[in-house]
C-alpha positions in Angstrom: 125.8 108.3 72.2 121.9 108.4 71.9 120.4 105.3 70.8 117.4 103.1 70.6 117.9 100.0 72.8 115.7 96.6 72.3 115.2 94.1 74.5 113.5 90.5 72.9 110.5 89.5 74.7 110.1 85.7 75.3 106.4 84.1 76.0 105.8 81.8 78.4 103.1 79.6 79.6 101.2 81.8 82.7 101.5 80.8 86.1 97.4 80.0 86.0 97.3 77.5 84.1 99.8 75.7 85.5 98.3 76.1 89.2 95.5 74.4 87.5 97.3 71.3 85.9 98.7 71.0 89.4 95.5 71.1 91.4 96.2 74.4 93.0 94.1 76.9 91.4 91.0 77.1 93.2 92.8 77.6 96.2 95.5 79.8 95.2 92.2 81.9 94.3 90.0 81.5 97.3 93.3 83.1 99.5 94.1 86.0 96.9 91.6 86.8 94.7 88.8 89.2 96.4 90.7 92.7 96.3 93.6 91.3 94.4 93.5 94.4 91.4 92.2 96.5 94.3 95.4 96.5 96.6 97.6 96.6 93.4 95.9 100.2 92.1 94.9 101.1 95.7 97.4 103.9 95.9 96.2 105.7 93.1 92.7 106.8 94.3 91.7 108.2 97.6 90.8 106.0 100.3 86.9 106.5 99.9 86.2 102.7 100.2 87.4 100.6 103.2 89.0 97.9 101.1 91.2 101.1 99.5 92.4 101.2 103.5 95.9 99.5 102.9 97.9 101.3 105.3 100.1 104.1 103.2 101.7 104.4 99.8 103.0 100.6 99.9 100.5 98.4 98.3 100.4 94.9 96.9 101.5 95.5 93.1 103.0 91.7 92.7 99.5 89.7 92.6 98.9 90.4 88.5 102.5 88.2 87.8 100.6 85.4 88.6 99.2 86.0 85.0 102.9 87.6 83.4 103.5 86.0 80.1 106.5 88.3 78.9 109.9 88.4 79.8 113.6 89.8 78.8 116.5 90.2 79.9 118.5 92.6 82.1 122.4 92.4 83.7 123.9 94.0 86.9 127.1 94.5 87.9 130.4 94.0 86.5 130.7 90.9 85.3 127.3 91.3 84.2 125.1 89.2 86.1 121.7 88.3 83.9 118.4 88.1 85.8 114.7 87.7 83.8 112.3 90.9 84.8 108.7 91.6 83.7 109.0 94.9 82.3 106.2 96.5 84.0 104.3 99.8 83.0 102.3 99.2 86.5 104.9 99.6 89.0 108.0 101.9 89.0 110.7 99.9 91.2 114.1 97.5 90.0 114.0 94.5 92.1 115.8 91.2 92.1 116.4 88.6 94.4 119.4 88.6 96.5 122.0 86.1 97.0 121.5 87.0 101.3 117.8 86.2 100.6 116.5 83.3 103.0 113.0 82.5 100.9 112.2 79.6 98.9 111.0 81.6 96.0 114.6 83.0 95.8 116.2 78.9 95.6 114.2 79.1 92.4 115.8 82.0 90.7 119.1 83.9 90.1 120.5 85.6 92.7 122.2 88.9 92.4 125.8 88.4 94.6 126.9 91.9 95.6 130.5 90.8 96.5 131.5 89.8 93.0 130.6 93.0 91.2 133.6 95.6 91.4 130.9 98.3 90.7 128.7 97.9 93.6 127.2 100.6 95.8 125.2 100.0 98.9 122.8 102.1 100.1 121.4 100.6 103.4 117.6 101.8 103.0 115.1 98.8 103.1 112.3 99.0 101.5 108.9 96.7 101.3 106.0 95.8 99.0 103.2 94.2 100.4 102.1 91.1 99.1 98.9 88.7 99.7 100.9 86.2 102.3 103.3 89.0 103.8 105.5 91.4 102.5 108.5 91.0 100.0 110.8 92.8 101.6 114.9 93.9 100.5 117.6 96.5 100.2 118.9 99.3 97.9 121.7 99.3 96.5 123.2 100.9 93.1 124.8 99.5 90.3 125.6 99.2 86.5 122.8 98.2 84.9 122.6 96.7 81.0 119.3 97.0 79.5 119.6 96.0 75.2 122.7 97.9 74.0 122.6 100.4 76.5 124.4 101.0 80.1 123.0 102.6 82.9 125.2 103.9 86.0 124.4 104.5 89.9 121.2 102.8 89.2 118.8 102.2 92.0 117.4 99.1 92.8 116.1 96.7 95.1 117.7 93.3 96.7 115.2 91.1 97.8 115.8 89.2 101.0 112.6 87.8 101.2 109.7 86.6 98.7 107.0 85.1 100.3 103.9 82.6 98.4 104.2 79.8 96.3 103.5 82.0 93.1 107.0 83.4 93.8 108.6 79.8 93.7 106.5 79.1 90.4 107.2 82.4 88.6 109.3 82.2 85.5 110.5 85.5 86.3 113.4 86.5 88.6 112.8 90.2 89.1 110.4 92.7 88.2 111.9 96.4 86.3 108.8 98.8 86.4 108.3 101.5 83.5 105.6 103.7 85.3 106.1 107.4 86.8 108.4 108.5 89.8 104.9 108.8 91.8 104.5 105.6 91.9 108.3 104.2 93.4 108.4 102.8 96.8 112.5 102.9 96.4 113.3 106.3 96.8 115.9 106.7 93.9 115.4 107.3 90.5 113.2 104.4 88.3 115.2 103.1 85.2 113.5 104.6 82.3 114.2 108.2 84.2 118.0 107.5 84.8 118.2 107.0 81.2 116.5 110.0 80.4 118.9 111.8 83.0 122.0 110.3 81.3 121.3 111.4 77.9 121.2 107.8 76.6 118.1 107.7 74.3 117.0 109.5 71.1 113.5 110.3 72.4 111.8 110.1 75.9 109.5 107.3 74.6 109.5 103.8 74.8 107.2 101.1 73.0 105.9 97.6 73.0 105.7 95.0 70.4 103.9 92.3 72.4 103.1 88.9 70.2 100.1 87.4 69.9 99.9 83.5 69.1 101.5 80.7 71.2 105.1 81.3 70.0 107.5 81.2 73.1 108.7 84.6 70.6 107.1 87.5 72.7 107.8 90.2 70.6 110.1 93.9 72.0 110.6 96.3 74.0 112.3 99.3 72.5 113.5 102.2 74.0 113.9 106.0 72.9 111.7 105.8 70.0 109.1 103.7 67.9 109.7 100.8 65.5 107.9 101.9 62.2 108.0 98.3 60.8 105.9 97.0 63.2 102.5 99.1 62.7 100.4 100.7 60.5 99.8 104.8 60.8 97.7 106.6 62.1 98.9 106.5 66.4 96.2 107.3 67.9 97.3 109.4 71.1 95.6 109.9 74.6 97.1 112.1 77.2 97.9 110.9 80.8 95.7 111.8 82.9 97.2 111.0 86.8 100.7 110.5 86.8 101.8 107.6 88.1 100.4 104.8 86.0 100.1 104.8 82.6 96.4 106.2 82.7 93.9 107.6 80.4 90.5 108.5 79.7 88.2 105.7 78.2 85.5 107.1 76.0 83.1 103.6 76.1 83.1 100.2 75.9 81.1 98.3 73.1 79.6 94.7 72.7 78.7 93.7 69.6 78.6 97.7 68.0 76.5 98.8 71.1 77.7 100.9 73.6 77.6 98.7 76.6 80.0 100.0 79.2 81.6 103.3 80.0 79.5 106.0 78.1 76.9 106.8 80.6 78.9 109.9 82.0 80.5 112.8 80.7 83.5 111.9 81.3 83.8 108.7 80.3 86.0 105.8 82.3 89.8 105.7 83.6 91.7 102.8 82.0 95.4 102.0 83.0 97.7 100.4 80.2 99.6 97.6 82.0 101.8 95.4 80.8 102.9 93.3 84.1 98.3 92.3 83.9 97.9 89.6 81.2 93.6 89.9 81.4 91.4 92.9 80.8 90.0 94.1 84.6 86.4 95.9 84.6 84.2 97.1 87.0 82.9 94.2 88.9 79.4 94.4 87.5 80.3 95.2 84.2 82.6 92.0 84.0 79.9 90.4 85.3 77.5 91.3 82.2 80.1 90.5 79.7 80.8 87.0 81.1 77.0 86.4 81.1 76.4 87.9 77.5 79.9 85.6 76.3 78.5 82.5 78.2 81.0 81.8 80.5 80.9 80.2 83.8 80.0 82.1 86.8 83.3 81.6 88.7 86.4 80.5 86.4 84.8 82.3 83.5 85.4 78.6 81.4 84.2 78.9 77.8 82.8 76.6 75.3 86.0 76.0 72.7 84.2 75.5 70.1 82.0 78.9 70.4 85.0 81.0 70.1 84.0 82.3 66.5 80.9 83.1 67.5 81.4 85.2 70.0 80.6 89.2 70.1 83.5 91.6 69.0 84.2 94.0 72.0 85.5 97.1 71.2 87.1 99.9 73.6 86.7 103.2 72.4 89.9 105.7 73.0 89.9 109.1 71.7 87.4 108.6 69.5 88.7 105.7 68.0 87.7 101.8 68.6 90.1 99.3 69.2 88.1 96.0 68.6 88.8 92.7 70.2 87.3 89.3 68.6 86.6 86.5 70.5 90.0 84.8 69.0 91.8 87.2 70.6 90.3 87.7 73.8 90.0 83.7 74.7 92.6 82.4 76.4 93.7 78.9 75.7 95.2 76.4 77.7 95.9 72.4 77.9 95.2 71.1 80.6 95.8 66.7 81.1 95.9 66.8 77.4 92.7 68.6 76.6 92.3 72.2 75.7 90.5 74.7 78.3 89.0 78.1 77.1 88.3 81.0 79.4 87.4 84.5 79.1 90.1 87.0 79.1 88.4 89.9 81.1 88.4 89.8 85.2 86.4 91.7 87.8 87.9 94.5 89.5 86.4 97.5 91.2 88.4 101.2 91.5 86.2 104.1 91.7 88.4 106.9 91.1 86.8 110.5 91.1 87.4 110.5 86.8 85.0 107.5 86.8 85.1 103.5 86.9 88.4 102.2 86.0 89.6 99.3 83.6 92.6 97.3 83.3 94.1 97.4 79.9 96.7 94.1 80.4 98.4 92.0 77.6 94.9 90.4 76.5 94.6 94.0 74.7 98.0 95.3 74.7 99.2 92.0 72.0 96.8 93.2 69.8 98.1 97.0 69.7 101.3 98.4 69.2 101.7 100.5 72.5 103.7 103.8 72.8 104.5 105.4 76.4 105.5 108.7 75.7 107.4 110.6 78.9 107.9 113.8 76.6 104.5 114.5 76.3 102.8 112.1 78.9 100.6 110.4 76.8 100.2 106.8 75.5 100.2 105.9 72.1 98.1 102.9 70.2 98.5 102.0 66.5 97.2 98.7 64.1 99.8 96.1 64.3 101.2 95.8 60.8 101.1 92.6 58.6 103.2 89.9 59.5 105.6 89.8 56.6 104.9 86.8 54.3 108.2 84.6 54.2 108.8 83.6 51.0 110.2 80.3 50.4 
């Protein structure tokens, strides 16, 4: 039966802020930040630049869920066992810890126990994903797996067996269940949204995200095989894929303020990749740096003045002709910290040359403002006005 399965979204606190109401911030950055965005989009762009040198196809994907805010939930097995993923447009894999896994970050989290499932299949392959302070590292196996209404069989996915870094042991996440092309799985198998395209279980090859913006632990949903009309306002404005692997498409500028600032100064524009497991907006690291100078943030933590917010320039990102504009309310980022509220910018340095041009990050900073459409059908992505939130009348 074809349907169109949802998934609630819950919000939670990022792990950020609460490495910095614990002290641990600073040097949870000084170890992992320098090519943090690098090693996570190495794979897509040739190796022209040395930190791009990461050794084959398996790169560090995991940093950017340091930042994750949204969350649902998934079951393997039968009984159904529930874990909490990130559903991830930036990877492709299904991973979740194991009960056999030996880490830390795995006492934290539920564990999937193979032996108590009657529908179990092992596989034997291991496979790895490099991450900052080693590797996470697990095996495949398949199983029946329950995503909203709907039932995938024989699907692939990975048991973890060991997560290394503290982030892992902080993460309100258990697993991760990636929504990004075939290209870009390092578990050779088919990723989740293709096994349901395979199986004939959705009404269209398309799935779409209702992300929340505002501080209610409400994140929002993730429906599959179609759109959710009541949540946005026509027109969609469509831009085609254009490498398939991430969710990536042309970026036609980037304005402060009205003025083209960023992005415009060759033909062919900039790259940006549509990310949902990134919470910030990544830029070229010169651009960013600009931006946080023209917003008057701090050099290094990018802290702003609280009470500035409304004053601050509207920055607008310009996609098929079209500008989808950002105010300073919506690209702040707020957080308490020992009982006083902190501001900070919500765009971060990153630098990917990629032969189309300089590349930018479009995380859930930009994606909460938008409704977002990922089209498989026609391999484009699909942006559209959120719609009014309905008055409640009392």
């Amino acid at each position: 039966v074809l349907s169109r399965p949802r998934v609630p979204l819950s919000r939670v606190p990022p792990l950020r802020g609460r490495l910095r109401a614990a002290g641990q911030l600073e040097e949870f950055l000084r170890e992992h930040q320098p090519d943090a965005f690098s090693r996570r989009y190495a794979h897509c762009f040739p190796p022209a630049q040395h930190y791009l040198h990461t050794g084959g196809r398996a790169t560090e994907r995991l940093y950017n869920f340091m930042d994750a805010q949204f969350f649902g939930q998934i079951s393997l097995g039968k009984p159904e066992q529930n874990f909490t993923v990130v559903f991830d447009t930036g990877s492709s894999d299904l991973w979740v810890p194991s009960s056999y896994c030996v880490s830390q970050a795995c006492a934290m989290h539920h564990k999937f126990k193979a032996f108590e499932s009657s529908t179990y299949a092992h596989d034997g392959r291991v496979f790895g994903i490099h991450y900052g302070s080693g590797h996470l590292l697990g095996v495949m196996a398949k199983e029946q797996l329950k995503v909203g209404s709907v039932r995938v069989q024989n699907q692939v996915f990975g048991e973890a067996v060991y997560e290394p870094g503290f982030s892992f042991v902080l993460a309100h996440f258990d697993g991760v269940l990636g929504l990004g092309f075939p290209q870009l799985a390092e578990e050779l198998g088919s990723p989740v949204f293709d096994s349901m395209i395979a199986q004939g279980l959705l009404e269209e090859p398309v799935f779409s995200f209702y992300l929340k913006n505002g501080d209610s632990s409400l994140g929002g949903e993730l429906l599959f095989g179609g759109v959710d009309e009541t949540r946005f306002v026509s027109p969609i404005i469509w831009a085609p894929v254009t490498q398939k692997g991430y969710w990536q498409i042309r970026l036609d500028g980037v304005k402060v303020q009205g003025a083209l600032s960023f992005c415009y100064r060759s033909n062919h524009g900039c790259q940006a990749v549509v990310d949902t497991g990134t919470s910030l907006i990544g830029g070229p690291a010169k651009d960013i740096m600009l931006l946080q100078q023209f917003l008057g943030a701090t050099p290094t933590a990018y802290l702003l003045d609280c009470a500035r917010i409304r004053s601050l320039p509207v920055v607008s990102f310009m996609i098929n002709g079209v500008e989808f504009s950002l105010t300073g309310e919506q690209y702040v980022r707020r957080e308490m910290l020992n009982n006083k509220e902190i501001c900070f910018s919500g765009f971060q340095s990153i630098d990917l040359p990629s032969p189309a041009g300089a590349v930018w990050i479009l995380g859930d900073v930009f994606l909460s403002q938008f409704y977002s459409i990922y089209d498989r059908g026609h391999n484009r992505v699909g942006l559209a006005h959120l719609a009014e939130a309905p008055k409640v009348i009392v």
